[in-house]
C-alpha positions in Angstrom: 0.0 0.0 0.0 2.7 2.3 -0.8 5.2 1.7 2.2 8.7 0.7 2.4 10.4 -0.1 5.8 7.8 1.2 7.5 7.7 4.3 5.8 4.6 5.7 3.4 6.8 6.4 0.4 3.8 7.0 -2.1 0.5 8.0 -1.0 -1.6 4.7 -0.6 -4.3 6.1 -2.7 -1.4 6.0 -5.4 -0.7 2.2 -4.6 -4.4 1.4 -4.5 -4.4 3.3 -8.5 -2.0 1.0 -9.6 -3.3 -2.2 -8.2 -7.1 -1.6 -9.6 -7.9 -3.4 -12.1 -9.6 -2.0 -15.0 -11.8 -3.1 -17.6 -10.1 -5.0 -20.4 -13.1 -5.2 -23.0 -13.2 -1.3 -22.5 -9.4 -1.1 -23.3 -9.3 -3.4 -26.1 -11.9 -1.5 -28.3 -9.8 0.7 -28.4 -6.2 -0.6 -28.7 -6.5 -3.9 -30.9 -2.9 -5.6 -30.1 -2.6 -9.4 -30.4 0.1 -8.4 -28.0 -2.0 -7.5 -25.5 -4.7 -10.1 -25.7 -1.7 -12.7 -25.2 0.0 -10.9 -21.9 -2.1 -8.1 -20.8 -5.0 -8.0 -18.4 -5.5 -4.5 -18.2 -4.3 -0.8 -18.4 -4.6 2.5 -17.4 -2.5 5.6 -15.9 0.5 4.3 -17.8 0.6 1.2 -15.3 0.2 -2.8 -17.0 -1.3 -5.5 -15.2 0.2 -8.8 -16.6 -2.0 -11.7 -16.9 -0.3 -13.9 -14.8 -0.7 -15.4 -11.5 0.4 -12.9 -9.1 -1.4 -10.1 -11.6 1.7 -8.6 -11.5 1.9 -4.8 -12.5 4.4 -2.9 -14.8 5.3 0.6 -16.5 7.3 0.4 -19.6 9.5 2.7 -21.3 10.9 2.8 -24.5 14.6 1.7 -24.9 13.7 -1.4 -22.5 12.9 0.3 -19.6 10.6 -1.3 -16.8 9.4 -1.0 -13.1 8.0 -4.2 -12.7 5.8 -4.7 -9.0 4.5 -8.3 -7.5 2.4 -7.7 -5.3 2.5 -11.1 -3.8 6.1 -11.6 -2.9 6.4 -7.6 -2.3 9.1 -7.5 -5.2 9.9 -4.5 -7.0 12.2 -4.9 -10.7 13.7 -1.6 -12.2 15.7 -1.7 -15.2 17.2 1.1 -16.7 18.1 0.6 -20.3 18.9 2.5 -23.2 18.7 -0.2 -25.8 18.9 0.9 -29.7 15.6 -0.8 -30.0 12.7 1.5 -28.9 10.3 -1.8 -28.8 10.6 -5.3 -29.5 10.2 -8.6 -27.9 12.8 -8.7 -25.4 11.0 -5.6 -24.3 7.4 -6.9 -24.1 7.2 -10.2 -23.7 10.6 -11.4 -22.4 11.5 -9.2 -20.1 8.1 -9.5 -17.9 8.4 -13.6 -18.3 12.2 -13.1 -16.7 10.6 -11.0 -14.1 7.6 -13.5 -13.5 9.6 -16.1 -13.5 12.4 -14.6 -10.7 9.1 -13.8 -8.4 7.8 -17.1 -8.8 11.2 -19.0 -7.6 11.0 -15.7 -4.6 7.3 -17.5 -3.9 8.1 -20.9 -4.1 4.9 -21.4 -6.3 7.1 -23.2 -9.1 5.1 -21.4 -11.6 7.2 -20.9 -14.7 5.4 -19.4 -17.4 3.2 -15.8 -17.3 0.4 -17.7 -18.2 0.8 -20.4 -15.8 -2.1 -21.7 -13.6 -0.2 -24.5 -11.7 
C-alpha cells in the first residue's frame, strides 16, 4: 500500500491506483494488439497488469525500460536501459516472463510461465 520499511513512500491512494484493475473489453476497443490479448490483463495511468498469477503490474518505457511490482512476494524490478531498439520482444514479452519467473522461484509457487495456472 505504498510503504517501504515502514515508511509511506507513495501516498496509498497512489498504490491502491496501480493495483485496480480495469476493464479489459473497454481497453481493447480501443487498442486492438494481439500483444495484448496474449500478456495483458489491463491498463490505465500508464501502469500494465500482466496476466499472470500474481497479476503482476508494470510501466514500460521505450529503450527497455521497466518498473515491474509483484504484489505477492512484495518485489519490486527496475531496469534502466537504453537499448537501440525502442520496442521489440525482449521488451514486451521477455522481459516481464524473466521478471515473473524470478518472483515465482521468490514464492516458491514453481510457476514458470506468465500464463501459468499451476
Amino acid at each position: 500500500q505504498g510503504q517501504a520499511g515502514g515508511q509511506q513512500v507513495i501516498p496509498s491512494a497512489v498504490a491502491q491506483r496501480i493495483l485496480e484493475p480495469r476493464n479489459r473489453e473497454l481497453f481493447n476497443r480501443r487498442y486492438q494488439d494481439s500483444w495484448y490479448d496474449d500478456v495483458g490483463y489491463s491498463y490505465h495511468d500508464q501502469w500494465w497488469t500482466w496476466n499472470n498469477p500474481h497479476r503482476a503490474n508494470s510501466a514500460m518505457g521505450i529503450h527497455g525500460q521497466h518498473i515491474y511490482l509483484d504484489p505477492v512476494t512484495w518485489t519490486v524490478i527496475v531496469v534502466q536501459s537504453s537499448h537501440p531498439a525502442s520496442d521489440s520482444d525482449v521488451h514486451e514479452l521477455d522481459a516481464p516472463e524473466l521478471f515473473h519467473a524470478l518472483c515465482c522461484y521468490l514464492a516458491g509457487d514453481g510457476r514458470v510461465g506468465m500464463n501459468s495456472a499451476t
